[in-house]
C-alpha positions as CSV (number, residue, x, y, z in Angstrom):
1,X,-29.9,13.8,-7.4
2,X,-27.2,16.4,-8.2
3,X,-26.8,19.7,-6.6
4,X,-25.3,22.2,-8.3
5,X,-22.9,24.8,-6.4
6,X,-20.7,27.6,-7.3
7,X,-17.3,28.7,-5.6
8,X,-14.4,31.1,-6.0
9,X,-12.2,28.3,-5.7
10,X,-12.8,24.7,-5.7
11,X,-9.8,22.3,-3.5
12,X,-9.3,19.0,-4.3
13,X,-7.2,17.4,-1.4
14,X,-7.6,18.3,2.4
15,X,-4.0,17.3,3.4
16,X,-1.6,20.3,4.3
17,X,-1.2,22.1,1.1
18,X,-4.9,22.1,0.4
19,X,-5.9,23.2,3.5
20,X,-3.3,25.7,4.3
21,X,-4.6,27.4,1.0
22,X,-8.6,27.0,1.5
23,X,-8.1,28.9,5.3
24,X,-6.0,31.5,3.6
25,X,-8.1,32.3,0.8
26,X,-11.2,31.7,2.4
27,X,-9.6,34.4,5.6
28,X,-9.3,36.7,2.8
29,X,-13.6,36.1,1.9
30,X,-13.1,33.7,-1.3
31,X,-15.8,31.2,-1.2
32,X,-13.8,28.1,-1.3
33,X,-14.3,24.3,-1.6
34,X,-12.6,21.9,0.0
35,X,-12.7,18.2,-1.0
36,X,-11.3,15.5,0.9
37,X,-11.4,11.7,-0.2
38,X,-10.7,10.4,3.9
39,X,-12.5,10.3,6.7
40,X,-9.8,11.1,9.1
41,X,-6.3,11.4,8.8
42,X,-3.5,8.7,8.9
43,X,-0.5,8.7,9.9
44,X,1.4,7.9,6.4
45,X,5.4,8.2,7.7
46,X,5.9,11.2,5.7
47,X,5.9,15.3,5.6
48,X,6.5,16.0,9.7
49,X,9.5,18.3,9.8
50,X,9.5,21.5,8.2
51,X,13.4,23.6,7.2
52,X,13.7,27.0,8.7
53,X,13.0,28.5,5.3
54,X,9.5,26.1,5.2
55,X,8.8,27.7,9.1
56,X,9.4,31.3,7.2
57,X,7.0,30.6,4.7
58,X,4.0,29.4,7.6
59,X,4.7,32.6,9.2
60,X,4.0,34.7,5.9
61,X,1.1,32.7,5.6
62,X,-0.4,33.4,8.8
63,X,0.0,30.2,10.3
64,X,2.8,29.8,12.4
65,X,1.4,30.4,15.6
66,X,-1.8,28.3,14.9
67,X,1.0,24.7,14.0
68,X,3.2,25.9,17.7
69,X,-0.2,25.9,19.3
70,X,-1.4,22.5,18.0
71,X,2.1,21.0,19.5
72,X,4.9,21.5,16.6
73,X,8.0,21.0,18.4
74,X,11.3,23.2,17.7
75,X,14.8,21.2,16.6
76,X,18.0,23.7,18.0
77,X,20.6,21.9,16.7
78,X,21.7,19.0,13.9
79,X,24.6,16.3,14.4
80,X,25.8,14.3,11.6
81,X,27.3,11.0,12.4
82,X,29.7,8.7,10.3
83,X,31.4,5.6,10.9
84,X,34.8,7.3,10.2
85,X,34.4,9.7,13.0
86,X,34.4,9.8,16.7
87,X,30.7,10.1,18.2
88,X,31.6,12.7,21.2
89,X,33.9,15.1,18.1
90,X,30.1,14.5,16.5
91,X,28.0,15.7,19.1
92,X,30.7,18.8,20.3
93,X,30.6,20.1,16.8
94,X,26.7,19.9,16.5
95,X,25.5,22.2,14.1
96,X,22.9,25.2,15.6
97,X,19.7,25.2,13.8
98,X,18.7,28.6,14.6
99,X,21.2,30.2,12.0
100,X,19.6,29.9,8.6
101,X,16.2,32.2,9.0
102,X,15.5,35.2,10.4
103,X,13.3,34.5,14.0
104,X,13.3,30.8,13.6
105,X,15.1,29.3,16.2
106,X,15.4,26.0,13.9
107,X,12.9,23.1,12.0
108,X,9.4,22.8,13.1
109,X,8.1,19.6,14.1
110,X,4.3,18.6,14.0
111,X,2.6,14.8,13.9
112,X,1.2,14.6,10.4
113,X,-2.2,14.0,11.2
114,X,-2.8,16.4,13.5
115,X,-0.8,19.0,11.2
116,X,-3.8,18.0,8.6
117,X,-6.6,18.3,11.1
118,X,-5.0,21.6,12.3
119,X,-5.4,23.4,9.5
120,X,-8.4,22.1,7.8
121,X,-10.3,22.9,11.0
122,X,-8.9,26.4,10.9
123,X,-10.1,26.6,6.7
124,X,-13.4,25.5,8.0
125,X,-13.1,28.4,11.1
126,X,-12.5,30.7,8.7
127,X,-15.4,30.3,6.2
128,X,-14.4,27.1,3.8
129,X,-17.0,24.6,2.7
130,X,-15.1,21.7,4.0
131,X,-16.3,18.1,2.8
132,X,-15.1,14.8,3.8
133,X,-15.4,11.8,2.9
134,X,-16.1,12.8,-0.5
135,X,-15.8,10.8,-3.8
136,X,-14.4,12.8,-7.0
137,X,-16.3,11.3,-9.9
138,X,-15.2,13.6,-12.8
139,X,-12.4,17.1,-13.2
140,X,-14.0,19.5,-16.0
141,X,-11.1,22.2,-16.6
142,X,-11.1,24.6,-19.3
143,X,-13.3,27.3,-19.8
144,X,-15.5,26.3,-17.5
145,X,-13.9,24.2,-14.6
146,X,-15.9,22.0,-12.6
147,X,-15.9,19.1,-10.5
148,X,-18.8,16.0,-9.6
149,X,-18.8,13.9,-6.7
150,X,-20.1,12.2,-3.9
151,X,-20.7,13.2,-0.5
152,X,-23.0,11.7,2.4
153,X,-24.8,9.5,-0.7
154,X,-25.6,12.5,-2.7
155,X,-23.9,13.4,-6.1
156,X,-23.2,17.1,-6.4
157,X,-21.5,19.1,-9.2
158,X,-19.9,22.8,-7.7
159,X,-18.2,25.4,-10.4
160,X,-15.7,27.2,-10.2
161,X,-12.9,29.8,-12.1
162,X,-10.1,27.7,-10.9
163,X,-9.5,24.1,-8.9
164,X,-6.8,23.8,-7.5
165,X,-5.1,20.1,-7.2
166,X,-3.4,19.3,-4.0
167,X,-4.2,15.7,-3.6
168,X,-1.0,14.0,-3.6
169,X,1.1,12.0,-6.2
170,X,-1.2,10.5,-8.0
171,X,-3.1,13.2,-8.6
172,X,-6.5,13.3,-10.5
173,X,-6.4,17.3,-11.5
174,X,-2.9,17.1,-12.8
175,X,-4.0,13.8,-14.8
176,X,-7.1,16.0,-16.2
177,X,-5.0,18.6,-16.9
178,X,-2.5,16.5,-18.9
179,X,0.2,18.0,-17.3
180,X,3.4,15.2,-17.6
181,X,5.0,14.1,-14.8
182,X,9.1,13.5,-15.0
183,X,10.3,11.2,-12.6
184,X,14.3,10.6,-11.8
185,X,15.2,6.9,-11.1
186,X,14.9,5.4,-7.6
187,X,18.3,5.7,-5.4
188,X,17.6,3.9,-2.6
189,X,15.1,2.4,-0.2
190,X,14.0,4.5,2.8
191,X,11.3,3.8,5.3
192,X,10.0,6.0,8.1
193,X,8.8,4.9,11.8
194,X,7.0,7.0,14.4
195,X,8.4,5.8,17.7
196,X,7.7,6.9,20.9
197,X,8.9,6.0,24.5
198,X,12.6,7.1,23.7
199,X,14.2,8.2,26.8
200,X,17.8,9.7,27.3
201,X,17.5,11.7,23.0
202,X,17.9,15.0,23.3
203,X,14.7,16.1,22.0
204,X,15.9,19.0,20.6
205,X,18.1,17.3,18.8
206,X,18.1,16.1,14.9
207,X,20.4,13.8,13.4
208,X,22.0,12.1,10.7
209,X,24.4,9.1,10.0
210,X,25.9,6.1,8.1
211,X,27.6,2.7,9.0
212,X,27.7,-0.2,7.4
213,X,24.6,-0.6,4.9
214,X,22.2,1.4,6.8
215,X,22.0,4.8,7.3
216,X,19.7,7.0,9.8
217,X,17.3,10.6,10.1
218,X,15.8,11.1,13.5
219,X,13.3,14.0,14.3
220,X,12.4,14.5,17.7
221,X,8.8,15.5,18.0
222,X,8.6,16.1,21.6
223,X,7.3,14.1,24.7
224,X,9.4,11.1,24.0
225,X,8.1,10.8,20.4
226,X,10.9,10.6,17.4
227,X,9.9,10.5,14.0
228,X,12.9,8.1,12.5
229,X,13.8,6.8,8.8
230,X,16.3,4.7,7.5
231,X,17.7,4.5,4.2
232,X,19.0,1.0,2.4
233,X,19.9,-0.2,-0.4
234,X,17.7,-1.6,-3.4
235,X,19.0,-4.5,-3.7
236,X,17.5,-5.3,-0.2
237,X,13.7,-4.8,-0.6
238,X,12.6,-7.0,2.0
239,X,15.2,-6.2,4.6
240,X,12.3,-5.1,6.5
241,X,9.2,-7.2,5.6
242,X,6.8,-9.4,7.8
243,X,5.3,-8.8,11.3
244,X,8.6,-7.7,13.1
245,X,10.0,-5.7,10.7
246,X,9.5,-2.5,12.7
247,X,11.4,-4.4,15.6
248,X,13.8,-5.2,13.1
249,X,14.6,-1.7,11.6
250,X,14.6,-0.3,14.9
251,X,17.5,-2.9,16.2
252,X,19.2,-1.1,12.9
253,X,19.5,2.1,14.4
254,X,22.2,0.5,16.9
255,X,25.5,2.2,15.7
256,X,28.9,2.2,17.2
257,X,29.0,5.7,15.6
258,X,26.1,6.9,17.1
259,X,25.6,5.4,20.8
260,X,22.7,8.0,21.5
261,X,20.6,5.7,19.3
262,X,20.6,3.1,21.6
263,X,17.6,5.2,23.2
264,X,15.7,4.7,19.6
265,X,16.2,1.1,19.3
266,X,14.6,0.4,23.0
267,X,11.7,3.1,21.9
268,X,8.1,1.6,20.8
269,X,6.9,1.8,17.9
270,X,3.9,3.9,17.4
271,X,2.7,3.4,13.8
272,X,3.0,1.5,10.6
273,X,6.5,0.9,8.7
274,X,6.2,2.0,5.7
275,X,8.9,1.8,2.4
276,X,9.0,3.5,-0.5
277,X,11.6,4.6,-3.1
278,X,13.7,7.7,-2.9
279,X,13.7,9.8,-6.1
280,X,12.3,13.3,-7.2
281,X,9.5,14.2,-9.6
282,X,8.6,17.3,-11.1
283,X,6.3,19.1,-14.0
284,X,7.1,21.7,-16.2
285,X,4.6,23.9,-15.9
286,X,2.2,23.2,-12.5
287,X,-0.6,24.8,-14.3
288,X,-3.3,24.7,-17.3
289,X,-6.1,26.4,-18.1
290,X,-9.0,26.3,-15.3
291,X,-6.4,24.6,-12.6
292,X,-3.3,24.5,-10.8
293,X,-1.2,22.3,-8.9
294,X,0.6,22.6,-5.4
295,X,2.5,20.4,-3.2
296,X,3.0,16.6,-4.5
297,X,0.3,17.2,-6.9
298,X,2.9,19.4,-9.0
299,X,5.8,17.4,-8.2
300,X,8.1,16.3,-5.3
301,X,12.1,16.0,-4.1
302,X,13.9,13.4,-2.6
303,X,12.7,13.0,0.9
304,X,16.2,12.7,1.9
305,X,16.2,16.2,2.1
306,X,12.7,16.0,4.3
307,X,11.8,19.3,2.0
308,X,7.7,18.4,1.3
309,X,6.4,20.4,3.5
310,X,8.2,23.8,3.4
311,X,7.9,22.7,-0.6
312,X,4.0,22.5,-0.2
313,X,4.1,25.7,2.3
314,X,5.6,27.9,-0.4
315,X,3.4,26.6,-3.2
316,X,1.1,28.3,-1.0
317,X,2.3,31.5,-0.4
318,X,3.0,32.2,-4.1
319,X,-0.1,30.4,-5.1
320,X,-2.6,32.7,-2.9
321,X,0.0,35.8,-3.5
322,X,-1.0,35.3,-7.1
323,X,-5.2,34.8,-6.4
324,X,-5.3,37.5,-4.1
325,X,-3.4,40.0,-6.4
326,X,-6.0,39.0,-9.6
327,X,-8.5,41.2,-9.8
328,X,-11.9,39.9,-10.1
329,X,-13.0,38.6,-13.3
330,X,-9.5,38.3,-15.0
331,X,-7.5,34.5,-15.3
332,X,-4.6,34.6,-12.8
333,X,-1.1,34.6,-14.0
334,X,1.0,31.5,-12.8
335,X,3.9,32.0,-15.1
336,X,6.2,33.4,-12.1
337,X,5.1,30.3,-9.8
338,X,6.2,27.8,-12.9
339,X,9.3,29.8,-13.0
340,X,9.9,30.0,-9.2
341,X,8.9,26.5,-8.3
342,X,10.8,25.0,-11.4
343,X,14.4,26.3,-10.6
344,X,13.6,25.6,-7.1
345,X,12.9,22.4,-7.7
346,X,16.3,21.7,-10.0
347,X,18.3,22.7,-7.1
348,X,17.0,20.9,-4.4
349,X,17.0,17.8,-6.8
350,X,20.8,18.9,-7.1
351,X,21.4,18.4,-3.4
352,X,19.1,15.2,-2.8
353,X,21.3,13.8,-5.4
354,X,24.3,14.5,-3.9
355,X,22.9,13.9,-0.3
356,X,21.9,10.7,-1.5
357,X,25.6,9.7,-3.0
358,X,26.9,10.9,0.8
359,X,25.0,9.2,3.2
360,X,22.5,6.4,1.5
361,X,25.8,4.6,-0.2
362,X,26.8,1.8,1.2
363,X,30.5,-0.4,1.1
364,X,34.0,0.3,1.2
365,X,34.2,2.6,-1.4
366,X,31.2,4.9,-0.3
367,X,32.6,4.5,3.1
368,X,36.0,5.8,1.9
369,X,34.6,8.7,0.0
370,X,32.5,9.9,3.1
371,X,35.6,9.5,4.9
372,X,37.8,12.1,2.6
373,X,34.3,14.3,2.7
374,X,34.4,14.5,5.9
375,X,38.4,15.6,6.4
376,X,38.1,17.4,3.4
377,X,34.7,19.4,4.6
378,X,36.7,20.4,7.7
379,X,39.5,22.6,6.1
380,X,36.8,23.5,3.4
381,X,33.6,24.0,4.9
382,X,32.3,24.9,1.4
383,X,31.6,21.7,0.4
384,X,28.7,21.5,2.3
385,X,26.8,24.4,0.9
386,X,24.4,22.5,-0.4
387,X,23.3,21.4,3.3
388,X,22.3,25.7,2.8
389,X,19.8,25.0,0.0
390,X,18.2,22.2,2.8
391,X,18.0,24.4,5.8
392,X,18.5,28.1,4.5
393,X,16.2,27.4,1.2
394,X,17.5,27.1,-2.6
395,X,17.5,30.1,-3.3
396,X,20.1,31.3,-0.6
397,X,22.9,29.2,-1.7
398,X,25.5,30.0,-4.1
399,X,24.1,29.0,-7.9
400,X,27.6,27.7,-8.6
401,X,27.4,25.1,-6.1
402,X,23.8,23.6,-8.6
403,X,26.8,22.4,-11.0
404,X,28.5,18.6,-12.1
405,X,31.3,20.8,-11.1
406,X,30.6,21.7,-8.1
407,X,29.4,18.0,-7.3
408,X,32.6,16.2,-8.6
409,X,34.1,18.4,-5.7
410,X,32.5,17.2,-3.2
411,X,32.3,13.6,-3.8
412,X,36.4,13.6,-4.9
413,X,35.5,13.0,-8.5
414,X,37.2,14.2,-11.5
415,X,35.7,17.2,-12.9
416,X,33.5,16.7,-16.0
């Protein structure tokens, strides 16, 4: 039997950037559709820490105070930690997180599940159809945009003006769309571990570092819990692997240059390991006639820059700025968002790139050239601008600093 069912906006993908948009639209009185393939959410070692400028774009949005109320947990200050330099001149010089956008006192924080569960509880508050598990059979865009699947053992067809994709990487609206994805090649390895019983980190506390061939994130979520990844190189794919690789990676995270992690590498582990390439992807236009794309969906950066959720969150906010602004009856315009999210996009895959070449290079070489950054940094604090298009945003950093130039610079190469 199929139903047939008509929206303002059809959502394929409950995850954060779907769901953020269905309870903003559907606030606003759009009749929206939301379509989610799982049953309940899994923890999948990614997209938990949003940048100051990502927290700026949830407060725009409306939903700031819903993500501190479910639990997200504030970050006040950064350290970055090297094997050429001394731990305690590390932590004295630690960076204050509260700097880089108005009223944010630093990076927000939040369990990925329960971020997801969040918010598409709060669509469904607010008035959005909200369907899960469901089954997409078959994307119709065009003229006449449409979408069939299956929910509770029932096929059902619902219509729309516009779907909107948010459902990931390997997204099925972008594939109907025929919208190419470009994809730069693969760095390094990283994997991501939620741990939890970690007692003596500062829990306010994020940090960074390198020694020998491994090199380190950790993201304090509160309550003992650290969210932690570890980059490596990819030559070394199953550094990791079998049944105590999590025991394994976290014994990494013991560093002469940063004795603080000794309180990681005792912690528990609290969820899967999980691997997976660094590298960026991106489309040229996140848009075609009857859909659009936000979040992964449309392209992603380096998660060495940890940048997918404020990413996804101002997708959003330009997304629904557009739909709200279109009045009734007329095709919105996404040629700004294309244009917006596309140099955005180049600059943060600018400073992945070059993050990458700092901190996820391994030997004596790399070692050396971290070394000379790090002296050279401290007379010329300009070298680390790009750190600004991280925390600050990418459009708040100098555009001269996006440049082969700028990059032979900082990594003490001759200039192009």
């Amino acid at each position: 039997m199929t139903t047939a069912m008509t929206y303002d906006l059809i959502i394929i993908g409950g995850g954060i950037g779907g769901s953020a948009l269905a309870a903003v639209m559907a606030r606003a009185g759009r009749r929206v559709l939301l379509l989610e393939k799982s049953a309940q959410f899994e923890d999948r070692v990614r997209g938990e820490w949003i940048a100051p400028w990502g927290v700026g774009e949830t407060k725009r949005l409306g939903l700031y105070d819903l993500l501190v109320t479910a639990g997200g947990h504030h970050l006040t200050d950064h350290v970055t930690y090297d094997e050429s330099l001394d731990p305690a001149a590390c932590e004295a010089a630690a960076l204050p997180l509260g700097i880089f956008a108005p009223d944010v006192p630093g990076p927000l924080c939040l369990g990925h599940p329960l971020h997801c569960q969040t918010l598409i509880e709060v669509a469904a508050e607010n008035g959005a159809d909200c369907l899960r598990p469901v089954d997409v059979e078959t994307v119709t865009l065009g003229a006449a945009p449409s979408v069939t699947f299956t929910h509770g053992g029932e096929q059902r067809t619902a219509a729309a003006p516009l779907i909107v994709g948010a459902e990931g990487r390997q997204s099925g609206v972008r594939a109907a769309a025929g919208i190419p994805l470009h994809q730069d090649k693969p760095h390094h390895w990283f994997a991501g571990l939620l741990v939890e019983n970690v007692e003596g980190w500062n829990p306010k506390r994020q940090a960074i570092g390198t020694e020998d061939t491994f090199g380190f994130l950790a993201f304090p979520q509160g309550g003992g819990r650290v969210r932690v990844y570890g980059g490596y190189a990819l030559s070394e794919k199953r550094r990791f692997g079998g049944e105590d690789g999590a025991r394994r990676f976290l014994e990494a995270f013991r560093m002469s240059c940063a004795p603080e992690n000794e309180a990681i590498a005792k912690g528990t582990p609290a969820g899967p390991l999980y691997s997976y390439f660094n590298n960026d992807s991106w489309t040229d236009a996140p848009y075609a006639e009857g859909c659009v794309l936000v979040g992964d969906a449309a392209g992603w950066n380096d998660p060495i820059n940890g940048l997918g959720l404020s990413i996804t969150y101002r997708d959003v906010r330009i997304v629904s700025d557009i739909l709200l602004s279109t009045p009734d009856g007329e095709a919105p315009d996404f040629r700004p968002y294309a244009e917006e999210r596309a140099e955005r996009m180049r600059r943060l895959r600018f400073a992945g790139q070059l993050q990458a070449a700092l901190d996820m290079e391994f030997g004596e070489a790399a070692r050396e050239r971290r070394r000379l950054y790090h002296e050279r940094k401290a007379a010329d604090p300009t070298l680390g601008l790009h750190g600004v298009a991280i925390m600050a945003g990418p459009e708040n950093a100098p555009a001269e600093i996006f440049t082969q130039a700028h990059r032979a610079r900082v990594l003490g190469e001759a200039a192009p």
